[in-house]
C-alpha positions in Angstrom: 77.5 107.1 92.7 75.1 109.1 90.6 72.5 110.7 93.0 69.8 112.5 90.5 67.5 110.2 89.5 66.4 110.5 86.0 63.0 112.3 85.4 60.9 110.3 82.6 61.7 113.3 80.2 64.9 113.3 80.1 65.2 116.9 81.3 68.1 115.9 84.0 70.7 115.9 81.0 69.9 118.7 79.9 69.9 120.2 83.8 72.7 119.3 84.2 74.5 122.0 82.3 72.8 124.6 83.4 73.3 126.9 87.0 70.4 127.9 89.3 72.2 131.9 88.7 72.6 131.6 84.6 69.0 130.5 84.0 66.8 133.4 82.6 63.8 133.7 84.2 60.4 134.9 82.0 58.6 136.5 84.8 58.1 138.0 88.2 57.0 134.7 89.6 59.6 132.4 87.8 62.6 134.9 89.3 60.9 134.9 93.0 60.8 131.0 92.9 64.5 131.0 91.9 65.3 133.1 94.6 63.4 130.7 97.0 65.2 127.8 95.5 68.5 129.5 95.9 67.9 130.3 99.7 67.1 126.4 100.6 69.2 124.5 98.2 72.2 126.5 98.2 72.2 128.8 101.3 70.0 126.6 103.5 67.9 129.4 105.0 65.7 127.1 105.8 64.7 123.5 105.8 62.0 123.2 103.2 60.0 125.1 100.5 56.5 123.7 99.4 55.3 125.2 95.9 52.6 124.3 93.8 50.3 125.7 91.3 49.3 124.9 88.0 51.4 123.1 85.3 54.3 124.3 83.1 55.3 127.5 84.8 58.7 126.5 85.4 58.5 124.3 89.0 60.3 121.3 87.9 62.6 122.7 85.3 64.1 125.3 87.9 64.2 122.9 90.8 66.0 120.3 88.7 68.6 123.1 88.1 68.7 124.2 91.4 69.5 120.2 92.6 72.2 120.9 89.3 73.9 123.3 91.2 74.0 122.2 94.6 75.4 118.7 93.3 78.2 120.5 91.1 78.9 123.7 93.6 80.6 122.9 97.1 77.8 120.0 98.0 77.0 116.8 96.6 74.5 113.8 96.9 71.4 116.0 96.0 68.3 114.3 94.6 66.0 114.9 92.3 62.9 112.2 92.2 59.2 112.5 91.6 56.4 110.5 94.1 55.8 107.7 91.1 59.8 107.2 91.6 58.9 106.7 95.3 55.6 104.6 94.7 57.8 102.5 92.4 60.7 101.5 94.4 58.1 101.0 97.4 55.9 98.7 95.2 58.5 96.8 92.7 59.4 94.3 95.7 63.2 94.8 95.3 63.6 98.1 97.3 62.5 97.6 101.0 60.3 100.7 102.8 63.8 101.0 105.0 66.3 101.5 102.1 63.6 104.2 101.1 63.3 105.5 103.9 67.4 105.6 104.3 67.8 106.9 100.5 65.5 109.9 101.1 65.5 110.7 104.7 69.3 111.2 104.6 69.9 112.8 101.0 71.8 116.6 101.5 69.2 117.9 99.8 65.9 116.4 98.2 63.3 117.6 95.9 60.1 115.6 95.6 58.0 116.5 92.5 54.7 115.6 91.1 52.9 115.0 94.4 49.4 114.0 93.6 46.5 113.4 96.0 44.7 110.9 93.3 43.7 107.8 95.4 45.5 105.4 93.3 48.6 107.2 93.7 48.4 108.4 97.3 47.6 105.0 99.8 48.5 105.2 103.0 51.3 103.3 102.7 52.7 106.1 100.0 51.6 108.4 102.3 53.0 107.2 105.6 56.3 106.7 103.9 56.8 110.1 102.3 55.7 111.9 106.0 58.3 109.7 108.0 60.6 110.9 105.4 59.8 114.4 105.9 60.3 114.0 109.5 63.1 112.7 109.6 64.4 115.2 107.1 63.1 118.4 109.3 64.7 117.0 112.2 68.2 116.9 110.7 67.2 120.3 108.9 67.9 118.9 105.1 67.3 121.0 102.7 64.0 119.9 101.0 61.5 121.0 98.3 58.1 119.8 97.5 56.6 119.9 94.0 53.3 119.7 93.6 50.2 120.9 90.8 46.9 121.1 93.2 46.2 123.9 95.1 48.1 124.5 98.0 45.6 123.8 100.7 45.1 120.1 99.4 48.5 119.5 99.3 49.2 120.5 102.8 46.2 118.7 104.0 47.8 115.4 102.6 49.9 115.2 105.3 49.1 115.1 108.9 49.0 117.3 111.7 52.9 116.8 112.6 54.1 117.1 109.0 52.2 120.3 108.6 53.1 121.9 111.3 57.2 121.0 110.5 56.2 122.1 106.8 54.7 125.7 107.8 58.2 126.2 109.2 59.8 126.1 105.7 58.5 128.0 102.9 55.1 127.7 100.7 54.8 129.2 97.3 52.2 129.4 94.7 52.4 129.6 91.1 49.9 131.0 89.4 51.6 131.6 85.9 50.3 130.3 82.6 52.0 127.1 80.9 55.3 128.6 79.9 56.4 125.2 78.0 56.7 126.5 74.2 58.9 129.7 75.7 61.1 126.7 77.4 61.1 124.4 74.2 59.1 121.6 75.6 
């Protein structure tokens, strides 16, 4: 059963022939994110890392490798999805809010990207189903990573009091870089 869901670009294929410790990194801030990756994907130092920061530095392109690595090393059943993916299967009428809840609360390791705070895209019922996801995920310490491009104070404030407080026991990260997307290609 394939686990990574496919991101709209199509960048999983290529992902998946790349390793979180073969990928080049262009900068400071790109090799200190990898590192942070590395140490809750792969050595599960701890249960979460929450970056964000402006677009195209590298976020979702090393976070897809990292999931990459960790389904192809010793682990498997790693996903990749994005908080549309989540809005959709929620919304479409075939997925129940339990089978999401079950898919994502339980993955070995999950990364969440392109969390957004616009009010079309984050209802309480979004909302309320991503949290209870993330507690249930810091309870069985899963490795988990939140993606998202607002400033960092907005995205934790987001969530409530009880998911903050589990998140600030993970790791936060900002990126602060330029767009890096023509060095990548994109």
């Amino acid at each position: 059963m394939e686990m990574i869901q496919r991101h709209p670009s199509g960048l999983m294929d290529e992902m998946r022939k790349k390793w979180i410790g073969t990928v080049p990194t262009l900068n400071a801030e790109q090799e200190e994110y990898k590192g942070k990756l590395r140490d809750v994907v792969i050595l599960g130092k701890t249960w979460c890392l929450t970056v964000f920061g402006s677009i195209g530095n590298g976020k979702t392109y090393l976070s897809q490798v990292a999931i990459n690595t960790f389904n192809n090393g010793r682990f498997e059943g790693g996903i990749y999805t994005t908080q549309p993916i989540i809005q959709s299967e929620l919304k479409d009428g075939k997925t129940s809010q339990g089978e999401v809840f079950k898919k994502y609360s339980s993955a070995p390791c999950l990364v969440i990207d392109e969390i957004s705070d616009r009010p079309n895209d984050w209802t309480d019922y979004v909302k309320t189903a991503i949290e209870n996801i993330l507690i249930e995920r810091h309870a069985q310490h899963l490795r988990t990573v939140l993606i998202g491009n607002i400033e960092g104070k907005r995205l934790l404030e987001m969530f409530d009091a009880r998911v903050r407080d589990r998140l600030s026991e993970g790791m936060v990260m900002q990126m602060k870089g330029e767009s890096l997307r023509r060095a990548y290609g994109e």
